[in-house]
C-alpha positions as CSV (number, residue, x, y, z in Angstrom):
1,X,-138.9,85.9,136.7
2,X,-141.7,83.4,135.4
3,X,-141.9,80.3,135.0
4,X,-144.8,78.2,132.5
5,X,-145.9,75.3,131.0
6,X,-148.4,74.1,128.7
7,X,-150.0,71.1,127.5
8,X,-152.8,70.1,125.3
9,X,-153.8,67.9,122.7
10,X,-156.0,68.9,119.1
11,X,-157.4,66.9,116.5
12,X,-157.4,67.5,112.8
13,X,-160.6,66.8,111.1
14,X,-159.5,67.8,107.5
15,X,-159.5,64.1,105.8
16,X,-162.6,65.1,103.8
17,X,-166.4,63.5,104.0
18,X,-167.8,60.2,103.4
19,X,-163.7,58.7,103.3
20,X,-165.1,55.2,104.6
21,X,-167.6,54.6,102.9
22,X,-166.9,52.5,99.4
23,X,-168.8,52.9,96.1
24,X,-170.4,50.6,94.2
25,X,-170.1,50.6,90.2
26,X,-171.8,48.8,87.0
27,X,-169.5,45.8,85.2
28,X,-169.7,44.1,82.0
29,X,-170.1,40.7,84.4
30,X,-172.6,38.4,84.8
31,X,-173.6,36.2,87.4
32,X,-176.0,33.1,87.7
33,X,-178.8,33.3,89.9
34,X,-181.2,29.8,88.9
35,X,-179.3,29.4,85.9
36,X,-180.2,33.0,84.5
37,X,-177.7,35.4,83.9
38,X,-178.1,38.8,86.0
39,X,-175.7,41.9,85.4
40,X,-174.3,42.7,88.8
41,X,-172.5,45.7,90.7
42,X,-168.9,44.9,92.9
43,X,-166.9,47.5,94.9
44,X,-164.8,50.0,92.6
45,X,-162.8,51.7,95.4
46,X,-160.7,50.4,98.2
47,X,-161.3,52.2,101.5
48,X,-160.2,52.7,105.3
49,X,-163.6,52.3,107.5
50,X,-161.3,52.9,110.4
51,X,-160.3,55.8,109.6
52,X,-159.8,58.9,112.3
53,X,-158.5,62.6,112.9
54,X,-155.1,63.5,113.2
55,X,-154.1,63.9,116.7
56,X,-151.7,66.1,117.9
57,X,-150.2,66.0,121.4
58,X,-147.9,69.8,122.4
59,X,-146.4,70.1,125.4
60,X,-143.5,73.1,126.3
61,X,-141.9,75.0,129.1
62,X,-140.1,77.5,129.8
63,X,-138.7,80.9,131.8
64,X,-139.1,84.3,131.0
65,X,-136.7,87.4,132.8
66,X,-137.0,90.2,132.7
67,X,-133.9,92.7,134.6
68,X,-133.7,96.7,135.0
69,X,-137.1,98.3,134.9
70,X,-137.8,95.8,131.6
71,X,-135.4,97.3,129.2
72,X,-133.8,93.5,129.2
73,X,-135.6,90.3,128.2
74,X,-134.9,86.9,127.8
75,X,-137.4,84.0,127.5
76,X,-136.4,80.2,126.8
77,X,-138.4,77.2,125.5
78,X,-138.3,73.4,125.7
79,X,-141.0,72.4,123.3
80,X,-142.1,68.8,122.0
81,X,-144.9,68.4,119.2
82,X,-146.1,64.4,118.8
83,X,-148.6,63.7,115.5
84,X,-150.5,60.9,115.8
85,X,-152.4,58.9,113.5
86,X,-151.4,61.3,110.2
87,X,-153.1,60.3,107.3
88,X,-151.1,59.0,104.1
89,X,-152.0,58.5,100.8
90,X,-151.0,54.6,101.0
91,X,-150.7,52.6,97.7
92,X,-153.4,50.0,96.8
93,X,-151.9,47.0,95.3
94,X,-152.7,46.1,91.6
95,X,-153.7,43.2,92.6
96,X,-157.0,44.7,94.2
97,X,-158.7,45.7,90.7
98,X,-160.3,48.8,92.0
99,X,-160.0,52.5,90.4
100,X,-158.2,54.5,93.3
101,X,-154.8,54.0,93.8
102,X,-154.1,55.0,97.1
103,X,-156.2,54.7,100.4
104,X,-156.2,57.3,103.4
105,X,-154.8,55.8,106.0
106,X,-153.5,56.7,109.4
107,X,-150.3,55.4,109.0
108,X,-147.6,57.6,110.1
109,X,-146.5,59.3,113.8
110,X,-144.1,62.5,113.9
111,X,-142.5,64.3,116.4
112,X,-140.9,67.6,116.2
113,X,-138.6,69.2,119.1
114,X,-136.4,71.7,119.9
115,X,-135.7,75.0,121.6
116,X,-136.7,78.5,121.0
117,X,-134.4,81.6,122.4
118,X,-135.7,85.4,122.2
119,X,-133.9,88.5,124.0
120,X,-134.9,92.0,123.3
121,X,-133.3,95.2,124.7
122,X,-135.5,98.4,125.5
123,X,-134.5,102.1,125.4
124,X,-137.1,104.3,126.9
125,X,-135.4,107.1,128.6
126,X,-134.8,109.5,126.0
127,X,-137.2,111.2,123.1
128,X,-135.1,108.9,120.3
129,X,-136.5,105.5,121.7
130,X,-135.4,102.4,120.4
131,X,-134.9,98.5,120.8
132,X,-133.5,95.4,119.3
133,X,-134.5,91.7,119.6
134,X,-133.3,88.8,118.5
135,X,-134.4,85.3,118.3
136,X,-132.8,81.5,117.9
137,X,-135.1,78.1,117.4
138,X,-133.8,74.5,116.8
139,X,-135.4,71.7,115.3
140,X,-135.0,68.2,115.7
141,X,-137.9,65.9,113.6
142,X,-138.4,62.3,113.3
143,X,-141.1,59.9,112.0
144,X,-141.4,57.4,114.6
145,X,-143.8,55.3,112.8
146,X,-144.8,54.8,109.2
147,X,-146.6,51.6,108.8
148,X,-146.9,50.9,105.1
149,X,-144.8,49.8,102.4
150,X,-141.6,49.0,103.5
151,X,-141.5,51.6,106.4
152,X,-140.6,54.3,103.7
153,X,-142.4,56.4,101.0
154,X,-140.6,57.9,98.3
155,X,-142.6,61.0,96.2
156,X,-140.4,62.3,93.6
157,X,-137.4,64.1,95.0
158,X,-138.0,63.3,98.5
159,X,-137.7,59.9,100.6
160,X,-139.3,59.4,104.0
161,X,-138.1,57.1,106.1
162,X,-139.2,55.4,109.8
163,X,-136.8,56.6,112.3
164,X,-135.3,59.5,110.3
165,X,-136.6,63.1,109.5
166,X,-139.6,63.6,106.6
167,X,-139.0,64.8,103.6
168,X,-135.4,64.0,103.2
169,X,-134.1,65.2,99.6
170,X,-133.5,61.7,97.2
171,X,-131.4,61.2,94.0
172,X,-128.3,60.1,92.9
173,X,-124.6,61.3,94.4
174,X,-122.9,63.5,92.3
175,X,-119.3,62.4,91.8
176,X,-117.9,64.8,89.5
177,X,-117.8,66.0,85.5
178,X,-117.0,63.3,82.9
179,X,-114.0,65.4,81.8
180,X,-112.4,63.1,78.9
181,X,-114.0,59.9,77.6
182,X,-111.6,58.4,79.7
183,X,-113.4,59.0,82.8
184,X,-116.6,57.8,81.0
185,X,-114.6,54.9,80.3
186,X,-113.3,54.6,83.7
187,X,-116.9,55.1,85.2
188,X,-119.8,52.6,86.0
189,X,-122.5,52.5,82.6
190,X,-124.8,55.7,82.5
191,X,-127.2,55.5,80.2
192,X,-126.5,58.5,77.3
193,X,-124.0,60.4,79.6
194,X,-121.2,62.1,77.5
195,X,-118.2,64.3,78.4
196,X,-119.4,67.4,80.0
197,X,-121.8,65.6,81.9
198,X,-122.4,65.1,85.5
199,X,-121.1,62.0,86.7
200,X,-123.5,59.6,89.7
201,X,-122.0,57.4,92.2
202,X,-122.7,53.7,91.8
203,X,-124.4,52.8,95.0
204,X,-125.1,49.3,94.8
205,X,-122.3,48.5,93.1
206,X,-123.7,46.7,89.8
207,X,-121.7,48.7,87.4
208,X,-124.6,50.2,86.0
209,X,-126.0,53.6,87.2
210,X,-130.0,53.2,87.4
211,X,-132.7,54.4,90.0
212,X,-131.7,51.9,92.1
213,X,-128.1,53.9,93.0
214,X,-130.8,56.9,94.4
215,X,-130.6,57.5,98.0
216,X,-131.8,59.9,100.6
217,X,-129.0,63.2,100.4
218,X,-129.7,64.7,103.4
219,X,-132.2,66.9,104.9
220,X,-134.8,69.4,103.7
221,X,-135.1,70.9,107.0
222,X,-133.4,73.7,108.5
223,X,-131.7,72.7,112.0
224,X,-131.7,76.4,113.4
225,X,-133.6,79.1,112.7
């Protein structure tokens, strides 16, 4: 019978060189130095100068037994991972005039958790020697902190939002096949759908289906492994 633990904390320094430093580029501007006119330079590209590594903090325990001469043994886990400071690609307003459209920033926190099960069985004694093992893991994730935008970032398909898990799947809610043009009919405006078609769930209640009926659909993460 064992007991262990473990702690430790690693840094990430993949966010690529010279990220804090801004460029400078030629413009078709002038300016007016003693009433001459001078072409000048400005700042083309919005950066972070504060930016840093990733950080991430691990800590787990757990028990390991082990019963009759080895042939049976079962380990459990407690574990808890914490990322700090993970860089995002955050959106530059338009309103900036600068050629990049999104700045690395460390903008986001995540912790993943859970508990990891293994038992394998050992037989030795004879010439035909065998064993089996099996293993069970949960996950539980959560973004804790996502400071931009309005605390979520949407990329395509997928919605992440402060407080829930990443990379949730996003779209519309199926409600059915327009079977007749009756249930078109019957159904909120959807721009070119005809009978056959799948039929979206009017969110926000406007009578019209648009991106603004999208929503996150549940979770792209598997729960047990």
């Amino acid at each position: 019978f064992k007991i262990r633990g473990s702690y430790g904390v690693l840094g990430n320094e993949n966010i690529g060189e010279y990220q804090y430093l801004a460029t400078m580029a030629r413009i078709n501007m002038k300016y007016s130095f003693g009433n001459t006119p001078v072409s000048g330079s400005a700042v083309s590209t919005l950066v972070n100068q504060d930016i840093a590594w990733e950080k991430r903090k691990t800590a787990n325990v757990g028990i390991e037994i082990a019963m009759w001469n080895n042939r049976l043994e079962f380990t459990a886990e407690w574990y808890k991972n914490i990322s700090e400071n993970l860089l995002c690609g955050v959106p530059v307003p338009l309103n900036a005039v600068v050629s990049n459209a999104t700045v690395t920033m460390n903008a986001a926190t995540m912790d993943n958790s859970g508990f990891e099960f293994s038992a394998t069985y050992r037989n030795n004694d004879h010439p035909f020697k065998w064993q089996v093992s099996a293993n069970l893991s949960t996950l539980r994730n959560r973004v804790t902190k996502l400071n931009y935008g309005n605390h979520e970032s949407i990329n395509g398909v997928a919605i992440t939002r402060e407080g829930e898990e990443v990379g949730q799947h996003y779209g519309w809610v199926f409600e059915g096949i327009a079977r007749t043009q009756a249930d078109l009919d019957d159904h909120a405006t959807q721009l070119g759908a005809q009978v056959g078609d799948c039929l979206y769930k009017d969110i926000n209640e406007d009578g019209v289906i648009d991106e603004r009926d999208q929503t996150a659909l549940g979770s792209g993460l598997a729960k047990y492994n």
